[in-house]
DSSP file (Angstrom, degrees, kcal/mol; ACC not computed):
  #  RESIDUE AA STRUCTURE BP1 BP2  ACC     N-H-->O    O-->H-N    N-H-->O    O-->H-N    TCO  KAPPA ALPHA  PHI   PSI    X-CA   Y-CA   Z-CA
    1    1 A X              0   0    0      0, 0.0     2,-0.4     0, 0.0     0, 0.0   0.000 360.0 360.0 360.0 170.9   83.0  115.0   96.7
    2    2 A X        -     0   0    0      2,-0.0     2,-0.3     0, 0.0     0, 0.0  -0.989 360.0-136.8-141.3 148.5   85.0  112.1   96.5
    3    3 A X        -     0   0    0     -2,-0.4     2,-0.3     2,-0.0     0, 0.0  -0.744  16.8-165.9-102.8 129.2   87.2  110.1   99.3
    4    4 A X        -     0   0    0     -2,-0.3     2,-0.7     2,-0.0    -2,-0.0  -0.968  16.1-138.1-146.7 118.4   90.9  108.8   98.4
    5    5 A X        -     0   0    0     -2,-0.3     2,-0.4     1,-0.1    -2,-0.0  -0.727  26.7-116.1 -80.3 120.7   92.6  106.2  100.8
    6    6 A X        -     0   0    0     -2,-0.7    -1,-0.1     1,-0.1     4,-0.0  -0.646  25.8-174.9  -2.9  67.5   96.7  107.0  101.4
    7    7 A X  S    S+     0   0    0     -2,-0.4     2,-0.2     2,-0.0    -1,-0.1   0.933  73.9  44.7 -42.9 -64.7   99.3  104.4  100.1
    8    8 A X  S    S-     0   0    0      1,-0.1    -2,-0.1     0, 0.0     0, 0.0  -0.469  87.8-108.2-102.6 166.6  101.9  106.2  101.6
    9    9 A X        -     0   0    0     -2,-0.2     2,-0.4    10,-0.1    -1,-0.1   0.073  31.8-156.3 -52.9 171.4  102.9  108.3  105.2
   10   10 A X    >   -     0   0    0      3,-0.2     3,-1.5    -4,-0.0     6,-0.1  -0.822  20.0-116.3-157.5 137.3  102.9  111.8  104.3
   11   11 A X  T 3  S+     0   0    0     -2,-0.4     3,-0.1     1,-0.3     0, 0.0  -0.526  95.2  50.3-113.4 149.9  105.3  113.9  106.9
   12   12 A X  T 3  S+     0   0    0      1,-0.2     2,-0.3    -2,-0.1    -1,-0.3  -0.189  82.5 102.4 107.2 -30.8  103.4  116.3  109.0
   13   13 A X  S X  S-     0   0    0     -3,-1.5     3,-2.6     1,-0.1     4,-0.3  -0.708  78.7-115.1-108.4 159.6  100.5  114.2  110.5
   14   14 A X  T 3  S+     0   0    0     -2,-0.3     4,-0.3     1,-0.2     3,-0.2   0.514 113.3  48.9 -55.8 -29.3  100.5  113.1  113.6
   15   15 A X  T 3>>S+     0   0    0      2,-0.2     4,-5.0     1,-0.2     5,-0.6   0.380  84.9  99.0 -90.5 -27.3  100.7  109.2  113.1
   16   16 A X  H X>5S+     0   0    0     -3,-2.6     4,-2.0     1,-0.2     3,-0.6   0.867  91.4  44.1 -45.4 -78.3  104.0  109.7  110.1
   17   17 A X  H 345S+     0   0    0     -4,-0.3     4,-0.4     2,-0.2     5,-0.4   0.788 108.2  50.4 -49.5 -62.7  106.3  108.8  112.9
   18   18 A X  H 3>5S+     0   0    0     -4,-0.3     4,-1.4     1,-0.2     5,-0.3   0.886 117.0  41.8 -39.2 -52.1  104.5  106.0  114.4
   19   19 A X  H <X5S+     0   0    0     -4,-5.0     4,-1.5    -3,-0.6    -2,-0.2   0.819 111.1  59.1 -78.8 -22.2  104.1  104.1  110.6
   20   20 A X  H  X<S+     0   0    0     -4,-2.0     4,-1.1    -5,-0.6    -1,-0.2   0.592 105.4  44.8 -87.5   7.9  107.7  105.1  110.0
   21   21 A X  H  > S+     0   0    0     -4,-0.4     4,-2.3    -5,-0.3     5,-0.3   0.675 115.2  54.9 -99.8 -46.0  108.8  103.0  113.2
   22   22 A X  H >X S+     0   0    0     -4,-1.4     4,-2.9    -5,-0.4     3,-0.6   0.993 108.9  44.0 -38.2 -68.8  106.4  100.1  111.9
   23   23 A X  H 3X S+     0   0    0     -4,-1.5     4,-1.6    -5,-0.3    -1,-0.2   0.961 115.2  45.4 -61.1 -43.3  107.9  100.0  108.8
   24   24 A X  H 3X S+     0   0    0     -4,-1.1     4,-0.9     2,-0.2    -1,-0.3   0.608 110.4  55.3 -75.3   5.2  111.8  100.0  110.0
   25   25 A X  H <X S+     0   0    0     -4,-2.3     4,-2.2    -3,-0.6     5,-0.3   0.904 107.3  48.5 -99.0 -25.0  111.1   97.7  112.4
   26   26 A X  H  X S+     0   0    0     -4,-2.9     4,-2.4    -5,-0.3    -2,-0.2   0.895 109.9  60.2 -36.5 -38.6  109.5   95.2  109.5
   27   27 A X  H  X S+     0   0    0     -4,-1.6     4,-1.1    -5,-0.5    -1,-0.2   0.919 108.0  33.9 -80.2 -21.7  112.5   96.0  107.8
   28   28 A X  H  X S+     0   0    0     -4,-0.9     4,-0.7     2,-0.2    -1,-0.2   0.623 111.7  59.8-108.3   0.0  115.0   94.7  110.3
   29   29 A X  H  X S+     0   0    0     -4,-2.2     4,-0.5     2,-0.2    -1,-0.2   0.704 103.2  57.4 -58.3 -41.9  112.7   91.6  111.5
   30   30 A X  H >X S+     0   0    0     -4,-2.4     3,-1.8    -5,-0.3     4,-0.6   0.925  92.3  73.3 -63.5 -28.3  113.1   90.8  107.4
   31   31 A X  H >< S+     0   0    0     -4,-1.1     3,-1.0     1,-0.3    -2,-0.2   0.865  98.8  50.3 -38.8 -80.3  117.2   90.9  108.3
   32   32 A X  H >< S+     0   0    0     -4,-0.7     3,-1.9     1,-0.3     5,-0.3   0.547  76.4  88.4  -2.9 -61.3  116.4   87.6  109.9
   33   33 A X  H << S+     0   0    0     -3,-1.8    -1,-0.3    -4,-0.5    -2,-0.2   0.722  86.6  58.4 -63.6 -24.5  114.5   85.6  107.5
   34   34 A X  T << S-     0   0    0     -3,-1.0    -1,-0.3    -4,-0.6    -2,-0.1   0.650  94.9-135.0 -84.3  -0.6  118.1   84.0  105.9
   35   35 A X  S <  S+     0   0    0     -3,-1.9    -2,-0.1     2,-0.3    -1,-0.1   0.398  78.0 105.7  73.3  34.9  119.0   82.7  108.8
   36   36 A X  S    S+     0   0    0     -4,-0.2    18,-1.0    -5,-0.1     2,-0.4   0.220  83.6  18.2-129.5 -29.5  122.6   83.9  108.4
   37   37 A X  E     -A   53   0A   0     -5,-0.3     2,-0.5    16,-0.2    -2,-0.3  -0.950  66.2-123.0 168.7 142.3  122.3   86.5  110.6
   38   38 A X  E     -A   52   0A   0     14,-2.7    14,-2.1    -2,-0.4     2,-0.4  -0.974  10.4-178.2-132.8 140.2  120.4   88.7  114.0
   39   39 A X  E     +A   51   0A   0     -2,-0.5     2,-0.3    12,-0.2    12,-0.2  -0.967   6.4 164.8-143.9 128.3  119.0   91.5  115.2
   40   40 A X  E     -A   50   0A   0     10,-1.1    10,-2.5    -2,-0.4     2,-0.1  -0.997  32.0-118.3-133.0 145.7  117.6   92.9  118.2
   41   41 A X  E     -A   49   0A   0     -2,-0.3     2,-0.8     8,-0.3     8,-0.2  -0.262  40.1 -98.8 -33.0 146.5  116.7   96.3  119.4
   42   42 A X  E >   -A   45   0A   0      6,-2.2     3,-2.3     3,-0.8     6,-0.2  -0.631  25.7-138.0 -94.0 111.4  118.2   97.8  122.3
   43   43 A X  T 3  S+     0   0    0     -2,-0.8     3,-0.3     1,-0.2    -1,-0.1   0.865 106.1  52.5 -40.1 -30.7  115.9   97.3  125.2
   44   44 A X  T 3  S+     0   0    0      1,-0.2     2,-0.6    -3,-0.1    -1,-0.2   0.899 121.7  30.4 -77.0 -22.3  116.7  101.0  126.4
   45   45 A X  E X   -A   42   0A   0     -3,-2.3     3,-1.7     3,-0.1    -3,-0.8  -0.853  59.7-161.6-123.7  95.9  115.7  102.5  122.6
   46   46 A X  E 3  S+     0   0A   0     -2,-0.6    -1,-0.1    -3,-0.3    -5,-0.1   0.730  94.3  55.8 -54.8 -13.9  113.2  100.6  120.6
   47   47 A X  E 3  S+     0   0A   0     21,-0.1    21,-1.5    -5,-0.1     2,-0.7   0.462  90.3  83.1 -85.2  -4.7  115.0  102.9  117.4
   48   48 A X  E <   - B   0  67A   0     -3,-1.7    -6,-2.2    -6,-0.2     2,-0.5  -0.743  66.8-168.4-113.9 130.8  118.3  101.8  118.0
   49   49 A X  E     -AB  41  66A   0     17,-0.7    17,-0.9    -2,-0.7     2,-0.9  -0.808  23.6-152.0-114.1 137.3  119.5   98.4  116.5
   50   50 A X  E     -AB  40  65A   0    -10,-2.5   -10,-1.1    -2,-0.5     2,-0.8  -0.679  17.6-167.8-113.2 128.3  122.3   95.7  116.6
   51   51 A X  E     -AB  39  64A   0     13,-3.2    13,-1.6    -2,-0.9     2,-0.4  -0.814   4.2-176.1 -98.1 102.6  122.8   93.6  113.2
   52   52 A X  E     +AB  38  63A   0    -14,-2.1   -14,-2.7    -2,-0.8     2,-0.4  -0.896  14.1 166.6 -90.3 140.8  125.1   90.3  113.4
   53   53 A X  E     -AB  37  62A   0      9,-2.5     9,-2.1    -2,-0.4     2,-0.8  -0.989  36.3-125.0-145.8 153.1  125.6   88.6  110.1
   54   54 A X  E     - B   0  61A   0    -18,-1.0     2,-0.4    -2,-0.4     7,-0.2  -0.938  21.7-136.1 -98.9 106.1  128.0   86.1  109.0
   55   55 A X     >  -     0   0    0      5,-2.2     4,-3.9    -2,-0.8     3,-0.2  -0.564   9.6-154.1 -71.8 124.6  129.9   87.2  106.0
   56   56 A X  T  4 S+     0   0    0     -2,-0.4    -1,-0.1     1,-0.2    -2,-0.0   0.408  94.5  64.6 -78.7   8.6  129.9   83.9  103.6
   57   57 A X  T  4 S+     0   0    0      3,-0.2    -1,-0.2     0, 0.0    -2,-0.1   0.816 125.9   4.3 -90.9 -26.7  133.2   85.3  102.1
   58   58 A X  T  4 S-     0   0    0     -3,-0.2    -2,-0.2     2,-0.2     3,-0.1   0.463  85.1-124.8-104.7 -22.8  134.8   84.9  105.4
   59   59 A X     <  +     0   0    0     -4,-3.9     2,-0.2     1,-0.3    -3,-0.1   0.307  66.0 119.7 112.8 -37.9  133.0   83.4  107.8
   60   60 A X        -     0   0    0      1,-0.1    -5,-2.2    -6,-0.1    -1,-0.3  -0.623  62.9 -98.4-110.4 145.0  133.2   85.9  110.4
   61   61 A X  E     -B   54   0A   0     -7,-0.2     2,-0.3    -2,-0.2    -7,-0.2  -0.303  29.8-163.5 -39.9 122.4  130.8   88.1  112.3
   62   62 A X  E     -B   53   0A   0     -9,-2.1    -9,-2.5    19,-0.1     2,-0.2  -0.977   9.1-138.4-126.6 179.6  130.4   91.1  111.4
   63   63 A X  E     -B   52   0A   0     -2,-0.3    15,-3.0   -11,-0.2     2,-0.3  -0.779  13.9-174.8-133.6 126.9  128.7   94.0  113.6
   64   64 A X  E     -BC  51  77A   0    -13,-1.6   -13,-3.2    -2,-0.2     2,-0.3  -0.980   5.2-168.3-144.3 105.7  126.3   96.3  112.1
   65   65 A X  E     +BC  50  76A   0     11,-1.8    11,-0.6    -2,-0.3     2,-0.2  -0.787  15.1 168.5-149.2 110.3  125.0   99.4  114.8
   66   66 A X  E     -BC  49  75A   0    -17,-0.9   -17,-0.7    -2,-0.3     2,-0.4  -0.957  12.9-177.6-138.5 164.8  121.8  101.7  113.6
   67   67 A X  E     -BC  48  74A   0      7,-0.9     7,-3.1    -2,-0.2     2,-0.4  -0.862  20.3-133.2-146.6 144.4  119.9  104.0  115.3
   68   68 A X  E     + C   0  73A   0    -21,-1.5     2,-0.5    -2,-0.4     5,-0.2  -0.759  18.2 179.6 -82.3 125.0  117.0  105.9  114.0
   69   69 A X  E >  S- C   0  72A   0      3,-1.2     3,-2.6    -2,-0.4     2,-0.6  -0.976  71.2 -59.4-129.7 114.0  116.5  109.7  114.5
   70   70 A X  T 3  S-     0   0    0     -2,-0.5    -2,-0.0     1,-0.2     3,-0.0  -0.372 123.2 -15.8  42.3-104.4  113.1  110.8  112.8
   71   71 A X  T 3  S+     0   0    0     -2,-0.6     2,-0.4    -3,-0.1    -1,-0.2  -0.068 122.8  82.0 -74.8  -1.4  113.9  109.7  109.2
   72   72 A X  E <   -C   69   0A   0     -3,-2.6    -3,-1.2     0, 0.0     2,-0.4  -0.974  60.9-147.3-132.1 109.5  117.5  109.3  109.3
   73   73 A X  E     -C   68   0A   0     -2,-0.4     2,-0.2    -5,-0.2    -5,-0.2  -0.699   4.4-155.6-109.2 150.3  119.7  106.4  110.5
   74   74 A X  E     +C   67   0A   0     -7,-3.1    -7,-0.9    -2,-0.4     2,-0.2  -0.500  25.1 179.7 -92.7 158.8  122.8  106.7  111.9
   75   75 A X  E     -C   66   0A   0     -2,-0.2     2,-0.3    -9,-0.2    -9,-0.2  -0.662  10.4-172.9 179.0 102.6  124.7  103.2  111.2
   76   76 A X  E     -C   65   0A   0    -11,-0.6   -11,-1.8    -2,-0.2     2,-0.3  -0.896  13.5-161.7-115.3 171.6  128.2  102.2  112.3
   77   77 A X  E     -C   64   0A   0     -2,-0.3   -13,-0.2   -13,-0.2     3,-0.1  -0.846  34.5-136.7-150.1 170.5  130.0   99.0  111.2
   78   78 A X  S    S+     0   0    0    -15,-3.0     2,-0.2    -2,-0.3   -14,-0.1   0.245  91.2   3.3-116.0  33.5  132.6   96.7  111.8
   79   79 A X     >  -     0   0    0    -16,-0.2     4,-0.6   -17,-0.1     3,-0.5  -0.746  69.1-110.2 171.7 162.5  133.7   96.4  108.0
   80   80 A X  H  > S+     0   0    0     -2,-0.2     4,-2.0     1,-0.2     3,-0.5   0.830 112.7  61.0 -69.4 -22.2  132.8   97.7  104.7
   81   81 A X  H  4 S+     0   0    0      1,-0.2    -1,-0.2     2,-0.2     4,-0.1   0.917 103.4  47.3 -76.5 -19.3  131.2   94.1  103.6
   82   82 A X  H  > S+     0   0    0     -3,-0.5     4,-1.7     2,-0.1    -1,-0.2   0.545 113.5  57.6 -92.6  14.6  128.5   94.1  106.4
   83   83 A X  H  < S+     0   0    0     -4,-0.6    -2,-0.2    -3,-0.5    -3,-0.1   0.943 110.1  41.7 -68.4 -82.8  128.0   97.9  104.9
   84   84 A X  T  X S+     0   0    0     -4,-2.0     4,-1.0     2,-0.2    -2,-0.1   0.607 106.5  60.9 -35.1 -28.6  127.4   96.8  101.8
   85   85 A X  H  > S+     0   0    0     -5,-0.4     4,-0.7     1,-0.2    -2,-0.2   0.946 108.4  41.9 -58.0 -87.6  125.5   94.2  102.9
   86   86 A X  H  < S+     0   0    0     -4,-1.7    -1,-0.2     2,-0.2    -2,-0.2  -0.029 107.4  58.7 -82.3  36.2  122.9   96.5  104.5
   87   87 A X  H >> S+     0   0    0      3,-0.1     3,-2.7     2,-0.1     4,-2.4   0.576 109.8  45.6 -98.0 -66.9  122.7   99.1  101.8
   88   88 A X  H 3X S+     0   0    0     -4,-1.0     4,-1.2     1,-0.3    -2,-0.2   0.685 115.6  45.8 -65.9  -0.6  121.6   96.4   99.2
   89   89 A X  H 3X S+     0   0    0     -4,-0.7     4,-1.0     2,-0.1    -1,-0.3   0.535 110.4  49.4 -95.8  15.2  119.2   95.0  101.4
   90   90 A X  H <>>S+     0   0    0     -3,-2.7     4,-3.1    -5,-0.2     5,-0.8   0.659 115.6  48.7-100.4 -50.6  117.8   98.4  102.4
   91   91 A X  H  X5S+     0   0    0     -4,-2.4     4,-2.2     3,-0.2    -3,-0.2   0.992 112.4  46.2 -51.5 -46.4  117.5   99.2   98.2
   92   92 A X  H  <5S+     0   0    0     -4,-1.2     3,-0.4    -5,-0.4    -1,-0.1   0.968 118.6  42.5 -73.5 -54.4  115.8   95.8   97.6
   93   93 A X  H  <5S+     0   0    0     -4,-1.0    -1,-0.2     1,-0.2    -3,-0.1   0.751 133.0  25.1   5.2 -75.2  113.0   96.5  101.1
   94   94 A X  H  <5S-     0   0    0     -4,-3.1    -1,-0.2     1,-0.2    -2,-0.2   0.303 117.5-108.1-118.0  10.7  112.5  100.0  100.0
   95   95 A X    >X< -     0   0    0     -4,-2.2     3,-0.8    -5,-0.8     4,-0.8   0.334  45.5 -60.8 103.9 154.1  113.2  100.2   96.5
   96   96 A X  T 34 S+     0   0    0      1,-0.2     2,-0.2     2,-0.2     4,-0.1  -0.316 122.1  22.5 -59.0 152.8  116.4  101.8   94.5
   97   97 A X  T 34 S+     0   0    0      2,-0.3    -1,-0.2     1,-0.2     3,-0.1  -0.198 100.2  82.2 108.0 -69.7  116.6  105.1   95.1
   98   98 A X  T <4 S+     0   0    0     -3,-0.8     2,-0.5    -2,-0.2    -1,-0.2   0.800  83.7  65.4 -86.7 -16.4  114.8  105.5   98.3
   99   99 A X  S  < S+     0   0    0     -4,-0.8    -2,-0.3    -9,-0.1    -1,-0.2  -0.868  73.9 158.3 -93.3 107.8  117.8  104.5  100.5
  100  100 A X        +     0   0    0     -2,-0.5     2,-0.6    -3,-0.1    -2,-0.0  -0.195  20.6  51.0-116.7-168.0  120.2  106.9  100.1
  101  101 A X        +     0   0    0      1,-0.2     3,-0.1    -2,-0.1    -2,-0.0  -0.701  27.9 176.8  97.6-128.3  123.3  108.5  101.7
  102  102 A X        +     0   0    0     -2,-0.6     2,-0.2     1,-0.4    -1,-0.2   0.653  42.5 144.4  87.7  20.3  126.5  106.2  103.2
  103  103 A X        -     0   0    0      1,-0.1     2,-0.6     0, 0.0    -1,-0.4  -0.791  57.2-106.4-105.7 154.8  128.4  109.5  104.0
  104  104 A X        -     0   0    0     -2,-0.2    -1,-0.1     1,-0.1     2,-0.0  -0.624  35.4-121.3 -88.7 136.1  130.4  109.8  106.8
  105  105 A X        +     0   0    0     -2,-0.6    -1,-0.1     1,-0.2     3,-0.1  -0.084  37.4 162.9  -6.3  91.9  129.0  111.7  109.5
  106  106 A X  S    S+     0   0    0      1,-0.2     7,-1.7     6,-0.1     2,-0.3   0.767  76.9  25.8-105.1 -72.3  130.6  114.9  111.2
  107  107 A X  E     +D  112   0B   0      5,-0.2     2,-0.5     3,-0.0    -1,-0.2  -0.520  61.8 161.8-102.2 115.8  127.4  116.4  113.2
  108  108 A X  E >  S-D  111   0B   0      3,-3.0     3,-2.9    -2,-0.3   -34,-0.0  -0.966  73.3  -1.9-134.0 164.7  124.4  114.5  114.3
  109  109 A X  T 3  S-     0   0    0     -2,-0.5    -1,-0.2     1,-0.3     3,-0.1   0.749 131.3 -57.0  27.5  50.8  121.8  115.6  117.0
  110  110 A X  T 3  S+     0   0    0      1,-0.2     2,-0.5    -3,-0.1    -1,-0.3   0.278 113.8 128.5  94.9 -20.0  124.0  119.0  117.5
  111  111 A X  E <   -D  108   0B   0     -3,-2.9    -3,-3.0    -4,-0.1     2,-0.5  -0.563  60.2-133.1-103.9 138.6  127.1  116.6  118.4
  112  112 A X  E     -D  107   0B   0     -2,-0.5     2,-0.6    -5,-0.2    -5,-0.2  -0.541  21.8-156.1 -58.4 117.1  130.4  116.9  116.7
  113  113 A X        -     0   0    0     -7,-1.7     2,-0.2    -2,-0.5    -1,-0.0  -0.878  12.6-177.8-104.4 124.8  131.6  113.4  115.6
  114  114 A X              0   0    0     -2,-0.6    -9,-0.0     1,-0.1    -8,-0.0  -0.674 360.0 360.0-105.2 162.8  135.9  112.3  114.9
  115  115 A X              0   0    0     -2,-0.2    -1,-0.1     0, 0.0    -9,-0.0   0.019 360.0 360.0-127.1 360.0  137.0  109.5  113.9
């Protein structure tokens, strides 16, 4: 027989959840590195995060809201540039392709959302 080590998570075994919290919380520790910008986790939810960045077209903070549910993040923002922002740095992270999505949101966890 022969033995083949796992590159990737594979959904179903018990530990997928655990490496997929690993890996977003590398990704939004990389937010940091330009020094432009901050993030912390919300002490009551270790999935849920808050993103300040300084747009260098303006100047101004903007406010960037995520939370993680299983595989899926929820993300509101306090303009379309810091939006943009973190969809191209989510493509370059985790490659085109694999961060998808940007629609808005009527039903999450069973609950209706208006705008």
């Amino acid at each position: 027989g022969k033995v083949a080590r796992l590159r990737k998570m594979i959904y179903g075994l018990p530990e997928s959840g655990r490496r997929f919290s690993e890996v977003v919380m590398k990704f939004f520790d990389s937010l940091k590195k330009d020094g432009s910008s901050r993030v912390r986790s919300i002490v009551s939810d270790r999935m849920a995060y808050v993103w300040k960045w300084i747009d260098p077209a303006t100047g101004k903070e903007e406010v960037l809201r995520a939370a993680l549910h299983v595989d899926d993040f929820l993300v509101s923002v306090s303009s379309p540039a810091i939006k943009a922002e973190f969809e191209r740095r989510m493509a370059s992270y985790f490659g085109e392709g694999r961060a998808t999505g940007g629609e808005p949101v009527t039903y999450h966890l069973g609950m209706r959302i208006e705008r």
